[in-house]
N, CA, C and O atoms as a GROMACS GRO file, in nm:
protein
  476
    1UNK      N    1 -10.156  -0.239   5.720
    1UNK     CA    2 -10.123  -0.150   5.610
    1UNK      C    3 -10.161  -0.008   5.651
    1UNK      O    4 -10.279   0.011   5.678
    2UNK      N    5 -10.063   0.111   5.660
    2UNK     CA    6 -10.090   0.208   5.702
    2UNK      C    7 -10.221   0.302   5.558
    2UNK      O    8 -10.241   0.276   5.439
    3UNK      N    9 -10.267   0.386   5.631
    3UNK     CA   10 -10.395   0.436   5.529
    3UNK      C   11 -10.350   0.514   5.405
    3UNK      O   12 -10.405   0.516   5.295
    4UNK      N   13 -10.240   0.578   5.442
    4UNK     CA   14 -10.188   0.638   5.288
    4UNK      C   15 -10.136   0.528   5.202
    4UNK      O   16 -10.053   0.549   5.114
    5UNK      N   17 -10.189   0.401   5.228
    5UNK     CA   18 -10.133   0.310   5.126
    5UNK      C   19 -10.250   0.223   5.103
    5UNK      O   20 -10.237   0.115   5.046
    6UNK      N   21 -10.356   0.264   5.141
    6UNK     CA   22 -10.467   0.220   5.094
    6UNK      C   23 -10.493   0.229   4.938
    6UNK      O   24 -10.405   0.297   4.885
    7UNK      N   25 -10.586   0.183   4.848
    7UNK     CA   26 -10.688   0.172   4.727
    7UNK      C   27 -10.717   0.300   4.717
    7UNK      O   28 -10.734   0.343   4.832
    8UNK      N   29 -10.732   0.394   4.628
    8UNK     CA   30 -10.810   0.575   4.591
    8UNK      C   31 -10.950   0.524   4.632
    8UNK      O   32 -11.001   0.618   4.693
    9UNK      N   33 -11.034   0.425   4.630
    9UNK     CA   34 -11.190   0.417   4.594
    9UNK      C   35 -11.196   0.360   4.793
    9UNK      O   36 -11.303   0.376   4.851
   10UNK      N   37 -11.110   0.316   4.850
   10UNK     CA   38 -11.080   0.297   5.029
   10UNK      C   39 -11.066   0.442   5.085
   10UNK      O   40 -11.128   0.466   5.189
   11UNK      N   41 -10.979   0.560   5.020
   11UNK     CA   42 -10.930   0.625   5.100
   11UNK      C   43 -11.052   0.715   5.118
   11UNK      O   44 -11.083   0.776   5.220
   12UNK      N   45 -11.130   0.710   4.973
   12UNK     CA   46 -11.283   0.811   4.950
   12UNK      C   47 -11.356   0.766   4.986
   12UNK      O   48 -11.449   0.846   4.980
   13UNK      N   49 -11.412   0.618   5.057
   13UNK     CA   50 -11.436   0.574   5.144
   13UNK      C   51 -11.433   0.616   5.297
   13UNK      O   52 -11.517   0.642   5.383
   14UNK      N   53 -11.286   0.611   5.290
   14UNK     CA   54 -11.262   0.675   5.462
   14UNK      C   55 -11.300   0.832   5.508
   14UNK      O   56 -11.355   0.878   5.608
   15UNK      N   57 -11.247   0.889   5.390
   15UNK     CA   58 -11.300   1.012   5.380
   15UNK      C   59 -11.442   1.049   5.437
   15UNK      O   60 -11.481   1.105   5.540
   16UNK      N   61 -11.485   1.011   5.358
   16UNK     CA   62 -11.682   1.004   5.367
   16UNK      C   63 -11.732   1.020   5.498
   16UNK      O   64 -11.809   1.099   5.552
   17UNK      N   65 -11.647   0.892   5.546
   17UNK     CA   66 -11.665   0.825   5.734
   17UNK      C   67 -11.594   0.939   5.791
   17UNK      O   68 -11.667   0.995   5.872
   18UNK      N   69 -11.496   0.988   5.781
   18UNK     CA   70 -11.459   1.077   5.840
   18UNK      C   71 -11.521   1.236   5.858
   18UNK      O   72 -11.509   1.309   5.956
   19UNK      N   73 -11.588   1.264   5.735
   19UNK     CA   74 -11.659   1.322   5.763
   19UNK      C   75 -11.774   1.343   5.812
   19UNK      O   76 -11.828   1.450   5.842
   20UNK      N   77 -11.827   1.196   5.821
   20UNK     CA   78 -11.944   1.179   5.924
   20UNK      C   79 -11.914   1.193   6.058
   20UNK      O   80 -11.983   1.263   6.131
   21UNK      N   81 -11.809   1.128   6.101
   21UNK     CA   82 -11.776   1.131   6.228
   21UNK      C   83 -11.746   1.284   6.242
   21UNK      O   84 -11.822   1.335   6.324
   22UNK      N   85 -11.646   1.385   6.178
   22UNK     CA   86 -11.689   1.498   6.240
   22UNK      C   87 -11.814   1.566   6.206
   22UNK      O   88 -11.829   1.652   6.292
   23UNK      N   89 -11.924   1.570   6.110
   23UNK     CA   90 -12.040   1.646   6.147
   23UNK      C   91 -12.132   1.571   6.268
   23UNK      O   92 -12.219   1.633   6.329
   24UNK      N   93 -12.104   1.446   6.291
   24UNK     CA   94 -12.183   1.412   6.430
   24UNK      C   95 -12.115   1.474   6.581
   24UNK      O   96 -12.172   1.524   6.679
   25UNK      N   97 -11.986   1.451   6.556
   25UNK     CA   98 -11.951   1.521   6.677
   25UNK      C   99 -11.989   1.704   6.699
   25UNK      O  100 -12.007   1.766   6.804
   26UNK      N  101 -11.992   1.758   6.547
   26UNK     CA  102 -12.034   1.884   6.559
   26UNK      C  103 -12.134   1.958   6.617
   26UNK      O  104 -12.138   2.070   6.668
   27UNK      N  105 -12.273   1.807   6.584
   27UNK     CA  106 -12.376   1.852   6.615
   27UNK      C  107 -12.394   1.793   6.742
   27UNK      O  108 -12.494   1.828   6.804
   28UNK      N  109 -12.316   1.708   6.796
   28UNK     CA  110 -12.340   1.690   6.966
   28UNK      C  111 -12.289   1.818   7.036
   28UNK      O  112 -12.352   1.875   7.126
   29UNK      N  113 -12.171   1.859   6.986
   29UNK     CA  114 -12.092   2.002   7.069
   29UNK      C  115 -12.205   2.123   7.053
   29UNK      O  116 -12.220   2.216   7.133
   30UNK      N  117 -12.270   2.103   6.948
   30UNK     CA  118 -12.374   2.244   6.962
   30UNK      C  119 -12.528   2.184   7.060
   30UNK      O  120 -12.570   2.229   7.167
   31UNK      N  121 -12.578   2.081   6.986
   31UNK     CA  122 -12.733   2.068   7.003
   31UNK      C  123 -12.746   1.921   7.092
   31UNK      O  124 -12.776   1.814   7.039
   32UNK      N  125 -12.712   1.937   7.256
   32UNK     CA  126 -12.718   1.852   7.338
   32UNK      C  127 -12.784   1.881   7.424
   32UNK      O  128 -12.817   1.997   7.451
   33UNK      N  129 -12.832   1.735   7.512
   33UNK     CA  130 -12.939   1.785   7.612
   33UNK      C  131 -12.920   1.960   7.679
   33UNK      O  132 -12.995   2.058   7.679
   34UNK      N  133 -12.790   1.934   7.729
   34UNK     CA  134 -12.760   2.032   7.841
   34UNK      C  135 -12.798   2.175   7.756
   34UNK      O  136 -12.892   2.250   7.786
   35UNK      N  137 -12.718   2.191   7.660
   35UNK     CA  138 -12.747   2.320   7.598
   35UNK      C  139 -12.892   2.395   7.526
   35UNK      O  140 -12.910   2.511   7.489
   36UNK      N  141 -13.004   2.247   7.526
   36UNK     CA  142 -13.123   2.254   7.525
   36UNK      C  143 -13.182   2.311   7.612
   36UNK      O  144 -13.245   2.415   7.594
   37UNK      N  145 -13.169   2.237   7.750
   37UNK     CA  146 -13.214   2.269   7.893
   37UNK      C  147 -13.166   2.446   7.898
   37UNK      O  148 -13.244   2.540   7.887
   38UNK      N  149 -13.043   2.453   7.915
   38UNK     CA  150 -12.994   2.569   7.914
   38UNK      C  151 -13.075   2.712   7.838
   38UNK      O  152 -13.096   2.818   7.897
   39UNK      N  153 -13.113   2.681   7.685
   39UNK     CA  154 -13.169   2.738   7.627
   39UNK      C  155 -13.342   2.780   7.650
   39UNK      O  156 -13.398   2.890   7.642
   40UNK      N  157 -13.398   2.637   7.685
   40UNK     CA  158 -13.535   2.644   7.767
   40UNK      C  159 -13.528   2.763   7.909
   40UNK      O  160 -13.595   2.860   7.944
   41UNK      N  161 -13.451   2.716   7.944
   41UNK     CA  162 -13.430   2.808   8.108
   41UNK      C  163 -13.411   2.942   8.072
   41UNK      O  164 -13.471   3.042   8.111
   42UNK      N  165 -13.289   2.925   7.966
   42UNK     CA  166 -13.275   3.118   7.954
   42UNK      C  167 -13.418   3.176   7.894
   42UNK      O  168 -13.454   3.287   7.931
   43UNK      N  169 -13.483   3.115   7.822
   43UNK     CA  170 -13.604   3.180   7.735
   43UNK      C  171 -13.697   3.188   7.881
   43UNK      O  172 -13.752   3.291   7.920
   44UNK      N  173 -13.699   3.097   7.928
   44UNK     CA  174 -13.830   3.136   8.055
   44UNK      C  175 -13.807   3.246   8.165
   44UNK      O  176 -13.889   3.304   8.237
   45UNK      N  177 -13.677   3.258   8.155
   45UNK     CA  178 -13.616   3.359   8.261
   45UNK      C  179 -13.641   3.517   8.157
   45UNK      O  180 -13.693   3.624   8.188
   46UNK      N  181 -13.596   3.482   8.061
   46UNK     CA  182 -13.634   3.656   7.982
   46UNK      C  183 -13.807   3.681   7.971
   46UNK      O  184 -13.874   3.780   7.996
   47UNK      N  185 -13.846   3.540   7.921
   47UNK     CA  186 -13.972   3.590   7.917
   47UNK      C  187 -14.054   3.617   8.049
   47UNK      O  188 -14.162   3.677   8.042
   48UNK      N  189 -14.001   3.570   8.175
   48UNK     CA  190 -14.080   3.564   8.293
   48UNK      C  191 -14.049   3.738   8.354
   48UNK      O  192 -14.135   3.816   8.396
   49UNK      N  193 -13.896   3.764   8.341
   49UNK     CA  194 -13.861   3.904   8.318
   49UNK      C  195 -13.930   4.054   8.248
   49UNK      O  196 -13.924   4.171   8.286
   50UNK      N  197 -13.978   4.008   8.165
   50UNK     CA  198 -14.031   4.045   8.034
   50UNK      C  199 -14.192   4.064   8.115
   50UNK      O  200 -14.228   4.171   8.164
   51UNK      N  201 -14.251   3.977   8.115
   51UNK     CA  202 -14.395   3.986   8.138
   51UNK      C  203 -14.393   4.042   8.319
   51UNK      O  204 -14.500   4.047   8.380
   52UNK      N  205 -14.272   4.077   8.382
   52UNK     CA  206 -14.282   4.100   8.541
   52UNK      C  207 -14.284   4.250   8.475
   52UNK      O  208 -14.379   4.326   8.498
   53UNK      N  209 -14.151   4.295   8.374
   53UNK     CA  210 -14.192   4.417   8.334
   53UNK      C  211 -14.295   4.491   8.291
   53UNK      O  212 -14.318   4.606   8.328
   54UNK      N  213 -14.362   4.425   8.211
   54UNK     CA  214 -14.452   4.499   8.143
   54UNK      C  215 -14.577   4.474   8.218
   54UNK      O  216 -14.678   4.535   8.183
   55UNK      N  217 -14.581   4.400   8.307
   55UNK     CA  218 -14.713   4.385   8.381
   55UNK      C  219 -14.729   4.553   8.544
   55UNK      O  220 -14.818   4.588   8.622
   56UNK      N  221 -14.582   4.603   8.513
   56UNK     CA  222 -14.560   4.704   8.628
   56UNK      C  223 -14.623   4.851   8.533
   56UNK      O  224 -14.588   4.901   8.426
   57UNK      N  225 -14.738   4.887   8.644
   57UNK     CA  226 -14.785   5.023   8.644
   57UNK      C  227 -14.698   5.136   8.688
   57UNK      O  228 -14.680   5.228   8.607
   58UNK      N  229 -14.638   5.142   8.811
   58UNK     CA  230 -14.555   5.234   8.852
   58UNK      C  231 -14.437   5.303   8.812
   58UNK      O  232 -14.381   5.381   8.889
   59UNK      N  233 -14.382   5.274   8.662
   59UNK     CA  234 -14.325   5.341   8.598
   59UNK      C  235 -14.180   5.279   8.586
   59UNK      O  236 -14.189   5.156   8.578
   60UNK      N  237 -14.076   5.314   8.584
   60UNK     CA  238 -13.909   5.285   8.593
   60UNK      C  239 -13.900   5.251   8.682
   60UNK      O  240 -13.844   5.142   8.692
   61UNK      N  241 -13.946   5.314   8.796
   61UNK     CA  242 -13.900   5.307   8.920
   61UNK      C  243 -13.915   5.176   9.010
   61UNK      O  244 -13.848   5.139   9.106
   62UNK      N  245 -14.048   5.106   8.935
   62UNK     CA  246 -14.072   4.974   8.956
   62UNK      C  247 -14.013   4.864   8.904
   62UNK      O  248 -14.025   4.752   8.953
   63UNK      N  249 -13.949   4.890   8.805
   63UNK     CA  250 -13.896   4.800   8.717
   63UNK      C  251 -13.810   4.711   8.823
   63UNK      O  252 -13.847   4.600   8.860
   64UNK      N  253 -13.693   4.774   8.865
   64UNK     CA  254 -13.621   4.654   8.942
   64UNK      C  255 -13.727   4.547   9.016
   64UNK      O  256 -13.738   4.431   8.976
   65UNK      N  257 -13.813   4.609   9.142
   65UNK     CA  258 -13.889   4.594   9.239
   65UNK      C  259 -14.007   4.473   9.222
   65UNK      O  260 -14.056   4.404   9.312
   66UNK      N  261 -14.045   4.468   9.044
   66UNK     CA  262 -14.095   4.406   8.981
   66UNK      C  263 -14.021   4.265   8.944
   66UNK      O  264 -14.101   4.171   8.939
   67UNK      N  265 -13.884   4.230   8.918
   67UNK     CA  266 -13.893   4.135   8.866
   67UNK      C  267 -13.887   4.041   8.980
   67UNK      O  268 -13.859   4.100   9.084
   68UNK      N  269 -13.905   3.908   8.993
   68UNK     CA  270 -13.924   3.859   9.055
   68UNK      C  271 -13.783   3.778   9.077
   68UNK      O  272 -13.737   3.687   9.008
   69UNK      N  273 -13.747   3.821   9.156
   69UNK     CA  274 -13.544   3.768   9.205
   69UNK      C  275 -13.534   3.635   9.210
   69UNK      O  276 -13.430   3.587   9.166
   70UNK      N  277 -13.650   3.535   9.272
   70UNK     CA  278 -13.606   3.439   9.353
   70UNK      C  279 -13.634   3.327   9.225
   70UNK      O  280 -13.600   3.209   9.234
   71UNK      N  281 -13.703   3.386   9.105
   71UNK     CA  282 -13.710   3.307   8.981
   71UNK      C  283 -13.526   3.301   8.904
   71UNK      O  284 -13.458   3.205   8.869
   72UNK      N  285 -13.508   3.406   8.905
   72UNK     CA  286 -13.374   3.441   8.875
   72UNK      C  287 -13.255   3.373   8.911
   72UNK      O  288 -13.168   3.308   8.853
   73UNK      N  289 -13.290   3.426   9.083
   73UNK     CA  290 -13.154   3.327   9.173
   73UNK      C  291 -13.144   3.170   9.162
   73UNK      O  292 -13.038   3.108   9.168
   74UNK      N  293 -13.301   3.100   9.141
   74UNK     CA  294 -13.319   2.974   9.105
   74UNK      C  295 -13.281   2.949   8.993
   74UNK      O  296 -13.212   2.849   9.011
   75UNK      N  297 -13.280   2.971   8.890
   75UNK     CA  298 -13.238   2.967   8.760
   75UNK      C  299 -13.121   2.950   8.716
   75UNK      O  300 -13.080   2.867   8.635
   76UNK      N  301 -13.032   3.085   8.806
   76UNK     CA  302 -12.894   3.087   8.790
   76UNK      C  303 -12.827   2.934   8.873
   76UNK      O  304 -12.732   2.860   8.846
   77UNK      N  305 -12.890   2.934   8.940
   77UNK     CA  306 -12.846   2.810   9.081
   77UNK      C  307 -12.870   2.694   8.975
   77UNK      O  308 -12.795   2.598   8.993
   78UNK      N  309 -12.949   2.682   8.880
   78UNK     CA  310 -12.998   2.542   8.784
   78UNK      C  311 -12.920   2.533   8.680
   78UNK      O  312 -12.897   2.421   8.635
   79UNK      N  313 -12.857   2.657   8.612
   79UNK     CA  314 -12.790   2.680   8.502
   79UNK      C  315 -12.623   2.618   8.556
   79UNK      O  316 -12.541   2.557   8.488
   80UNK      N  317 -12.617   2.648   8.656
   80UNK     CA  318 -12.420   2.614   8.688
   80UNK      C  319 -12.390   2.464   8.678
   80UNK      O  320 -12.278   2.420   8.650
   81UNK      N  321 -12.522   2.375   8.708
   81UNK     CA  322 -12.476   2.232   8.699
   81UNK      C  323 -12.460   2.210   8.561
   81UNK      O  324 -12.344   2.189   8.524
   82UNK      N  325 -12.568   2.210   8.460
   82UNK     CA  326 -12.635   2.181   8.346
   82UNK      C  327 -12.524   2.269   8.282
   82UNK      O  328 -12.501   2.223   8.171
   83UNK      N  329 -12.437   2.391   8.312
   83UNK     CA  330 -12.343   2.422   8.244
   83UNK      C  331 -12.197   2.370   8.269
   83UNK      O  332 -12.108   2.397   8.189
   84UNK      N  333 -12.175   2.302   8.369
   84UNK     CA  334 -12.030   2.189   8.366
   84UNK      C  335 -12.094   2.104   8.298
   84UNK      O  336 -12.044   2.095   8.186
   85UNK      N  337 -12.207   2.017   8.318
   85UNK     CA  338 -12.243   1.891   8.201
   85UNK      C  339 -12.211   1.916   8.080
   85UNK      O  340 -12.178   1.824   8.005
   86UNK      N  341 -12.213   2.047   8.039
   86UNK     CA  342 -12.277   2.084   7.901
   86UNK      C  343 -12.075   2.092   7.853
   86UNK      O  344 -12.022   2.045   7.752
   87UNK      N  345 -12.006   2.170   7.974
   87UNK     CA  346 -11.871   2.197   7.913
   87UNK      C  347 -11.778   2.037   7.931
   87UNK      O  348 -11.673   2.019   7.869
   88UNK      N  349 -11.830   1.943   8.012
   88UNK     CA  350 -11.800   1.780   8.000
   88UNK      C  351 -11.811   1.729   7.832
   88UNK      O  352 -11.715   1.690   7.766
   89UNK      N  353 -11.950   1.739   7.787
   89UNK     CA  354 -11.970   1.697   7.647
   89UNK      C  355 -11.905   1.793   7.542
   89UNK      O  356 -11.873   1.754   7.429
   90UNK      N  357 -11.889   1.904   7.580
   90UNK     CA  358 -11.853   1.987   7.456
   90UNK      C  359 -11.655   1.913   7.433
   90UNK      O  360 -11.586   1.880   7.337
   91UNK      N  361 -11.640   1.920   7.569
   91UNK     CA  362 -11.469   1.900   7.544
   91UNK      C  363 -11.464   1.753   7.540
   91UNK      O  364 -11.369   1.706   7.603
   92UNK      N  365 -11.539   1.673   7.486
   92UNK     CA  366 -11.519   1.537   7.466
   92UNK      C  367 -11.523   1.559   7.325
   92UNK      O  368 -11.431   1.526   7.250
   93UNK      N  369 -11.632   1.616   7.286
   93UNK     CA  370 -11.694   1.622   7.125
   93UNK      C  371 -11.588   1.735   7.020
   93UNK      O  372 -11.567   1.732   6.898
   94UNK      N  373 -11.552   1.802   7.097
   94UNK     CA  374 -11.428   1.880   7.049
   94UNK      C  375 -11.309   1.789   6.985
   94UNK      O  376 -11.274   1.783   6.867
   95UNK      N  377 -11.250   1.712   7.115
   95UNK     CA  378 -11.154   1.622   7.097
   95UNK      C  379 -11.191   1.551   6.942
   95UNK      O  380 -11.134   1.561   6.833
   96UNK      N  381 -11.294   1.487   6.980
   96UNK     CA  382 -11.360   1.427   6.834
   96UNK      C  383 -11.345   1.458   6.706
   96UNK      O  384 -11.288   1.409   6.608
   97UNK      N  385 -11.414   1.557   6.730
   97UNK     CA  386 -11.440   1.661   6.591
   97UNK      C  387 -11.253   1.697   6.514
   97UNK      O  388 -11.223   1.713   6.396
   98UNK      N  389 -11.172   1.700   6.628
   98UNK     CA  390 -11.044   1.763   6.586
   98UNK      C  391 -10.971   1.650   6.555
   98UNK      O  392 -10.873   1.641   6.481
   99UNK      N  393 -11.031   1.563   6.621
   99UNK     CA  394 -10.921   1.430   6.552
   99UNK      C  395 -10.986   1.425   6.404
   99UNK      O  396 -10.920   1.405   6.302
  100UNK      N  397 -11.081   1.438   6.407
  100UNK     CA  398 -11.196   1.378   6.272
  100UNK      C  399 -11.115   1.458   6.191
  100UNK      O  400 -11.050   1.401   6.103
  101UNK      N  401 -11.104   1.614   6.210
  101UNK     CA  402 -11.077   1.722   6.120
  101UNK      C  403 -10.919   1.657   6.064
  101UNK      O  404 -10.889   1.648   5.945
  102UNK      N  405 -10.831   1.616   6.176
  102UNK     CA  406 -10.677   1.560   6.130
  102UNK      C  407 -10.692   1.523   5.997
  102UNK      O  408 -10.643   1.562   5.892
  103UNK      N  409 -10.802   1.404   6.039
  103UNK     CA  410 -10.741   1.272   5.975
  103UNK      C  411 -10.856   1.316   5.830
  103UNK      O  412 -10.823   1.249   5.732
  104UNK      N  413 -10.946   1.387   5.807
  104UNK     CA  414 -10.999   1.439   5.724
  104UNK      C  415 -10.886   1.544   5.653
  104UNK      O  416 -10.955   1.573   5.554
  105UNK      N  417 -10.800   1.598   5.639
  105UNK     CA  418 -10.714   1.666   5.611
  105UNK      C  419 -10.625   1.579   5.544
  105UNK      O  420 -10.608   1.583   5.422
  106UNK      N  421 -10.542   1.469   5.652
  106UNK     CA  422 -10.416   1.383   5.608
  106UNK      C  423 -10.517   1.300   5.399
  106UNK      O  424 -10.471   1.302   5.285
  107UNK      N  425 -10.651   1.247   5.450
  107UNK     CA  426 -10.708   1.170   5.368
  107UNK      C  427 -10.686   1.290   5.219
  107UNK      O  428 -10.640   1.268   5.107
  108UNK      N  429 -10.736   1.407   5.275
  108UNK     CA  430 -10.686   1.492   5.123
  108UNK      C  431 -10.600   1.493   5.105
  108UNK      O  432 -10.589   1.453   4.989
  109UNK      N  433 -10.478   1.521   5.156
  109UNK     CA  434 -10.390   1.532   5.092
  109UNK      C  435 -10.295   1.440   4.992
  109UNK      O  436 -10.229   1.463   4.890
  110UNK      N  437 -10.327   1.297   5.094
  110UNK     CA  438 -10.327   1.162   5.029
  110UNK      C  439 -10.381   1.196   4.865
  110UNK      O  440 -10.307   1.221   4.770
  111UNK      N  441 -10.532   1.191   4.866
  111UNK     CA  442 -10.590   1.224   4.756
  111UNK      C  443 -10.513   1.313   4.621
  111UNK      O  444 -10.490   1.295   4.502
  112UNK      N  445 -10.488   1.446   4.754
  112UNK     CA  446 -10.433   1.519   4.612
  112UNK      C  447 -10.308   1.510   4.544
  112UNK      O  448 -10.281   1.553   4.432
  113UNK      N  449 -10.212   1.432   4.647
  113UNK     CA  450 -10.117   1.362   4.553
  113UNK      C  451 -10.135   1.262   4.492
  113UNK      O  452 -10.040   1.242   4.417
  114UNK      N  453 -10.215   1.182   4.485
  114UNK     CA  454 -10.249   1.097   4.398
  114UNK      C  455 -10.301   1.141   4.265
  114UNK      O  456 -10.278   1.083   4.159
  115UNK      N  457 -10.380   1.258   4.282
  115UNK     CA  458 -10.449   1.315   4.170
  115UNK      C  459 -10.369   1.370   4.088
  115UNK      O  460 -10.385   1.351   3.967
  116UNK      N  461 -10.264   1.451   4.136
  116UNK     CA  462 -10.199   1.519   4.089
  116UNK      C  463 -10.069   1.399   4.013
  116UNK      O  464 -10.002   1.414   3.911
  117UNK      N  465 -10.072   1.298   4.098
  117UNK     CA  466  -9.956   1.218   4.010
  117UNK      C  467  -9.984   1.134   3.885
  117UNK      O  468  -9.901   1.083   3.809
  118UNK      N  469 -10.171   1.129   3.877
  118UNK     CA  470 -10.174   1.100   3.792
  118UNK      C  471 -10.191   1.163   3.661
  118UNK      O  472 -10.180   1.094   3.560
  119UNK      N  473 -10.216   1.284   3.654
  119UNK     CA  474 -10.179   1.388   3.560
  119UNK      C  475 -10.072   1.357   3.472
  119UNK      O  476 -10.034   1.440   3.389
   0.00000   0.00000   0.00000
């Protein structure tokens, strides 16, 4: 039996599920390992930046000379894997989320002709 020919108290049912399924996929596309890791790394890199700066006596002129590069170059070198992982899960969870969003859409509209026909 196709779903627009489901029961009103099935389709608000499906609904429900459907909207679970897209706020879970939502919150995998934002708050996943990778983009965790990612976020840890960038904060240690500003703050390690940060404290190379302000720990320099010699003025502006030290500033470059001060930060410490090879924290940086490592960082960036750690960030490129952990950022394809991160764009692997996002475009899976995307897919998700957009099917979810479809069929969360088709379920209203179902709804609102029903509502409206029973008027």
């Amino acid at each position: 039996m196709p779903w627009w020919e489901l029961p009103t108290d099935e389709l608000v049912e499906s609904l429900r599920e459907e909207r679970a399924v897209f706020w879970r996929a939502w919150r995998r596309y934002w708050f996943n390992i990778p983009s965790m890791l990612m976020a840890a790394i960038l904060l240690g890199m500003v703050a390690r930046i940060g404290a190379s700066i302000l720990s320099l006596t010699s003025g502006p002129a030290g500033v470059i000379e001060g930060i410490e590069w090879w924290f940086v170059g490592g960082s960036v070198l750690l960030l490129t894997p952990i950022g394809i992982w991160m764009t692997r899960i996002r475009r899976v969870e995307g897919i998700v989320a957009a099917q979810a969003q479809a069929n969360i859409d088709g379920l209203r509209a179902v709804l609102a002709r029903r509502k409206g026909a029973r008027r």
